[in-house]
C-alpha positions in Angstrom: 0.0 0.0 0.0 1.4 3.5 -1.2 1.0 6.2 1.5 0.4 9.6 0.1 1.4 13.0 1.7 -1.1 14.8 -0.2 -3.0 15.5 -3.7 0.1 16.3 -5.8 1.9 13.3 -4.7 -0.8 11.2 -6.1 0.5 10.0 -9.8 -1.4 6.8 -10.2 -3.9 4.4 -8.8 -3.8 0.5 -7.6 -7.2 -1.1 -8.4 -7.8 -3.9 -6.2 -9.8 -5.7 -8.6 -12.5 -8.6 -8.6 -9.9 -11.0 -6.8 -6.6 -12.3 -6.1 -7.1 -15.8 -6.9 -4.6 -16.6 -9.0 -6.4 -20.1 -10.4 -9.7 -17.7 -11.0 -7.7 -15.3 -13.4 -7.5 -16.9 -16.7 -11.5 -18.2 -16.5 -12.2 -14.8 -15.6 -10.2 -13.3 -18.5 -11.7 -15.8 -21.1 -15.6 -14.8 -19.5 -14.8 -10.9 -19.8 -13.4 -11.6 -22.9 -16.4 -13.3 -24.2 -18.5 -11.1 -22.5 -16.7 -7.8 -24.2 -16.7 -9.6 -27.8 -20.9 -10.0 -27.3 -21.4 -6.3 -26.5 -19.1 -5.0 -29.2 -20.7 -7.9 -31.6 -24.4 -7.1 -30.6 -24.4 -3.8 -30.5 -22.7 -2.6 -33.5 -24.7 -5.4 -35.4 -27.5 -3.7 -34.0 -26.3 -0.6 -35.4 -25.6 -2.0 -38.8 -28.6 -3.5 -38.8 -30.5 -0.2 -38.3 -28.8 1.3 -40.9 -29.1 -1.4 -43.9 -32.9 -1.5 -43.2 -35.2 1.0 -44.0 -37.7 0.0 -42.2 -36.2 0.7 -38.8 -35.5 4.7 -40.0 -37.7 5.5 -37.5 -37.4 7.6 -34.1 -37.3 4.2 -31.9 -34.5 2.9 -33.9 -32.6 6.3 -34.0 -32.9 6.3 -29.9 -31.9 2.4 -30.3 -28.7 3.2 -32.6 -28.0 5.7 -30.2 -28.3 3.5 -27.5 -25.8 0.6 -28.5 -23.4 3.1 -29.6 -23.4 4.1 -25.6 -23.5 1.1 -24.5 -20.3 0.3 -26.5 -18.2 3.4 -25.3 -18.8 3.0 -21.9 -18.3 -0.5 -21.7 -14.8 0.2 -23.3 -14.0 2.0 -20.8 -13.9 -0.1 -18.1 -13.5 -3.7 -19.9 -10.2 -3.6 -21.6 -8.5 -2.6 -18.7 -10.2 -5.2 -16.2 -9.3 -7.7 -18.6 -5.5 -6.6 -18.9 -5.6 -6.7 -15.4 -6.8 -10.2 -15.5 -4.4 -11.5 -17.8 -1.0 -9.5 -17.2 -2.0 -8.6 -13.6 -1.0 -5.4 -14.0 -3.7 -3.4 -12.2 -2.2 0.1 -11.9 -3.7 2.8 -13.5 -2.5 7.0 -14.0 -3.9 9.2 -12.2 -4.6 11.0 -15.3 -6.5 7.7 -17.0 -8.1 7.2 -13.6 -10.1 10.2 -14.0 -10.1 9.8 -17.4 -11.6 6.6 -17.4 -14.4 7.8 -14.9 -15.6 11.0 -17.2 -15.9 8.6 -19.7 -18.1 6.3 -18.1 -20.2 8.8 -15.6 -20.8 10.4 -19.1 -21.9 7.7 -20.9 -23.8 6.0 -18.4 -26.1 9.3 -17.9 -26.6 9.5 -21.4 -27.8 6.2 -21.3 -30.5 7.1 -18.1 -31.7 10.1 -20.8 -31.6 7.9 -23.9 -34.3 5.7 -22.0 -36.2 8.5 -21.2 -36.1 9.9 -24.6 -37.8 6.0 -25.5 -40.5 5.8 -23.3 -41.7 9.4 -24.0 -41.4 8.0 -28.1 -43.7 4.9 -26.9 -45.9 7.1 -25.3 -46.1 9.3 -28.2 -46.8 6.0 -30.7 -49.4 4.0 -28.5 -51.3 7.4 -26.7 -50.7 9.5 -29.3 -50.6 7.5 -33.1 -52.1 10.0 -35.1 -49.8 13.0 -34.0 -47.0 10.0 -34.1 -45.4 11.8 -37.1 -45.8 15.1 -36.3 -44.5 15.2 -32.9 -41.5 12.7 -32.9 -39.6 14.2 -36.1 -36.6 14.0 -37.0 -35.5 17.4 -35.7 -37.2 16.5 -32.2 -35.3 13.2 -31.9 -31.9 15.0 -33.0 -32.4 17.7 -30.3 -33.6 14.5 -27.8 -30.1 12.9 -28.2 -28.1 16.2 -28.9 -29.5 17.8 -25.2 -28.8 14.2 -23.2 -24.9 14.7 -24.8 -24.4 18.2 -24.2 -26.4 18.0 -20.6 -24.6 14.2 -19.4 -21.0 16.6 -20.6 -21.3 19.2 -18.3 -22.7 17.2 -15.6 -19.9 14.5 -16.0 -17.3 17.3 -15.7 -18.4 18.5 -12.6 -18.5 15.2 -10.9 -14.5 14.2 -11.9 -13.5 17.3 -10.5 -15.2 17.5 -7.7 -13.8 14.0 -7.1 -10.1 14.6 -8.3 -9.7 17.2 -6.3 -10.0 15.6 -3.2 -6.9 15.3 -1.0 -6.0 11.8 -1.7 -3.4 10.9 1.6 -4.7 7.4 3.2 -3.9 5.3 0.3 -3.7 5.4 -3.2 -5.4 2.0 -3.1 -8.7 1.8 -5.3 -10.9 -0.9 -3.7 -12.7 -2.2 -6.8 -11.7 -2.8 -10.4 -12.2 0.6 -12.0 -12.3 4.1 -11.0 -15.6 4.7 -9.8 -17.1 7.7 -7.5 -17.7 6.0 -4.4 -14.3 3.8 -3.9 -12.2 6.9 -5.0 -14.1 9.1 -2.0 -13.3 6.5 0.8 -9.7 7.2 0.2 -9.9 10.8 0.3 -9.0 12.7 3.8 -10.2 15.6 2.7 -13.6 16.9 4.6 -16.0 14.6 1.8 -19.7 15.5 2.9 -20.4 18.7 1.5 -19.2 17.1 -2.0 -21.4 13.6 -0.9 -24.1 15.7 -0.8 -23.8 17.5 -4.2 -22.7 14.7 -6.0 -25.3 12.8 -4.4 -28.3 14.9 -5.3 -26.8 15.2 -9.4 -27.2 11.2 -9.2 -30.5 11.7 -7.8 -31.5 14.5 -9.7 -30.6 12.2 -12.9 -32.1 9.1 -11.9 -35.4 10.4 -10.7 -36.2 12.8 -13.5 -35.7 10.3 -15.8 -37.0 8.1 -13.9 -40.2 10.5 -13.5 -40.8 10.4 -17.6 -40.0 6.7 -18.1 -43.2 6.1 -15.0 -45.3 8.9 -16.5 -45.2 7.5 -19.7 -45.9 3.8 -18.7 -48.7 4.9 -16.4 -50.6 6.8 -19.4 -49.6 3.4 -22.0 -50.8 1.0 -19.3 -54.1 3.2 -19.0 -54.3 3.3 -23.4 -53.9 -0.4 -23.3 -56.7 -1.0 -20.6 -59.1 1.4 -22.5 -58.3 -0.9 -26.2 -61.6 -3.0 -26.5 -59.4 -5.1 -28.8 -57.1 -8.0 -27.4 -55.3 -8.0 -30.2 -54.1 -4.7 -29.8 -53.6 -5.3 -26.6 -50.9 -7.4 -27.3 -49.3 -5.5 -30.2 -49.3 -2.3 -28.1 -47.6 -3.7 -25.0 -45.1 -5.9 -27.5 -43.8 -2.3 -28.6 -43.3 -1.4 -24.7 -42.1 -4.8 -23.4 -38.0 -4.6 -24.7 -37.5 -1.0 -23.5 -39.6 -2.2 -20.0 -37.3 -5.1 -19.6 -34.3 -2.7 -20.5 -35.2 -0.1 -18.3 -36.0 -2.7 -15.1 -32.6 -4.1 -15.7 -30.8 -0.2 -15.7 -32.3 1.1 -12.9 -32.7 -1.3 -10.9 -29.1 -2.0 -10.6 -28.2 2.0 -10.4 -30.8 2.2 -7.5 -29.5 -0.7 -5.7 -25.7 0.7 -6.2 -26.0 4.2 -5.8 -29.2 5.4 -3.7 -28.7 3.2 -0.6 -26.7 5.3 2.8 -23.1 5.4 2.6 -23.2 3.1 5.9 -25.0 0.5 4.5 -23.1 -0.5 1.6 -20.6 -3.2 1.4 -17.6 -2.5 -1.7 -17.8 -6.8 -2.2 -21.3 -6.2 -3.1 -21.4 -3.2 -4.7 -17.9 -4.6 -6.9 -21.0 -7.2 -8.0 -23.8 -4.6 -9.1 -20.6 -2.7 -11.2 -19.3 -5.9 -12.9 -23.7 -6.1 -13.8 -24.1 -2.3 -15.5 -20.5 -1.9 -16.8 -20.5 -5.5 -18.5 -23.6 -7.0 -18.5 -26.3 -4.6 -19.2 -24.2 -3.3 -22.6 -24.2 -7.1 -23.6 -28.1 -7.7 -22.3 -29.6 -4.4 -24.6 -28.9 -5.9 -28.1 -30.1 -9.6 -26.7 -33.0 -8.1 -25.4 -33.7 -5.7 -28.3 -33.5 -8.7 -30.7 -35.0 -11.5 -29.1 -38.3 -10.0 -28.0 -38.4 -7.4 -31.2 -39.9 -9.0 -34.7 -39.1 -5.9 -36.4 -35.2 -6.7 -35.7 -35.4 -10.1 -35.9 -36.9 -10.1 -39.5 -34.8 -7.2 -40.6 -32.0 -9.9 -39.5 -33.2 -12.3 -41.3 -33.2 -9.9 -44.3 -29.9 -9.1 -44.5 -28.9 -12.7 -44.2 -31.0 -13.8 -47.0 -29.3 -10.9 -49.1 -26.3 -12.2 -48.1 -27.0 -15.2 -48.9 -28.1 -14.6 -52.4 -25.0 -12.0 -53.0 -22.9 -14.5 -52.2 -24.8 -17.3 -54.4 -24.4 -14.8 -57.4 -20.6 -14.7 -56.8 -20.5 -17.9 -57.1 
């Protein structure tokens, strides 16, 4: 353990990591390997996908597009380095990439809370709302949707990893999980930390229950538009619109609830390495499976391009 006289003595980080079994570190590289390979696989096939078929140019797919491309960023931040760490165990990281590597994923993580959001107020618009569907969701709305969740997760983002880098970091330089997140960086700080727990405490709420506030609104007016539909049919095809970004959302917040908004006193670093390793790993690689399996607009625009591809390559031959 490095002791540190104060803040400008600090030049890097040790991250603890998941574990120092040394029998569990070449299983665990091969799973976050695998793991890394779906996420990047799914979602920019998800991308790709979106773009080669025309029918999914529409504002759920643009928020969709939008979404995997987050989902890959902020997962590669935090990944490679894990699984480096893993393999080499080297498991120090620069001050500079430390804070660095937490802009990045703070950013991209809030973008993701406002990306969601942005899709339950479009499913709103589609099952409440059909015939103002194309007049109120243009293309110009959607834009400034995803432009303002950028622009507003950017500034937010910056004042978080500054309030956090410049703490006093003198205890240790030790990280106790296996990236550089908020909460593991603070418990080494010996700086006076509660007037900056509080602010940075009430951004996260702020960010979670806002959107959190549009996602419920909106589900509370499409469960009400379903219950009024005299058809069962439509029934069904209304909530099969709703029921990937439901399962999506569940999966988000639920795990940035149970990690974030419980008392400092209450949470344990072993479990709360857990709920990380879930939203920086497994949620990126869940979206694209989820947007896929339980989506038969994706799953027969898939089987679209295959059969193109199936028949460019038969001509070739």
């Amino acid at each position: 353990m490095t002791l540190m006289e104060n803040i400008s003595e600090v030049t890097e980080f040790i991250l603890v990591g998941l574990t120092d079994a040394l029998e569990l570190q070449v299983p665990l590289f091969l799973i976050f390997t695998l793991i890394y390979l779906i996420t990047l696989v799914g979602n920019l096939g998800m991308i790709m996908l979106i773009l080669l078929d025309s029918h999914l140019h529409t504002p759920m797919y643009f928020f969709l597009s939008n979404l995997s491309l987050v989902d890959c960023v902020y997962a590669s931040a935090v990944t490679p380095k894990v699984m480096v760490g893993f393999l080499t165990g080297d498991k120090i990281i620069s001050y500079n990439a430390c804070a660095a590597q937490m802009f990045f994923f703070v950013t991209f993580v809030t973008i993701e809370s406002f990306l969601l959001a942005s899709m339950a107020f479009d499913r709103h618009t589609a099952v409440c709302k059909p015939l103002h569907y194309t007049t109120t969701m243009t293309s110009t709305i959607c834009a400034l949707l995803v432009t303002s969740s950028h622009i507003c997760r950017l500034l937010q983002s910056s004042v978080i990893v500054d309030f956090t880098f410049h703490l006093s970091f003198c205890h240790s330089n030790v990280i106790n999980d296996f990236f550089c997140d908020i909460l593991p960086l603070m418990a080494l700080s010996c700086s006076d930390i509660y007037t900056k727990q509080i602010v940075l405490f009430t951004l996260a709420a702020c960010n979670v229950f806002f959107t959190l506030l549009v996602i419920l609104n909106s589900y509370l007016f499409i469960f009400i538009a379903i219950l009024r539909m005299h058809s069962a049919e439509a029934q069904k095809k209304a909530f099969s619109t709703c029921a990937s970004h439901l399962t999506t959302v569940s999966i988000f917040y639920g795990t940035i609830i149970f990690m974030y908004l419980q008392p400092t006193s209450s949470h344990s670093m072993d479990t709360g390495k857990m709920a990380s390793v879930f939203y920086t790993m497994i949620i990126p690689m869940l979206n694209p499976l989820v947007y896929s399996l339980r989506n038969k607009e994706v799953k027969s625009a898939f089987k679209k391009v295959v059969e193109n591809e199936k028949l460019s390559l038969g001509l070739n031959f």
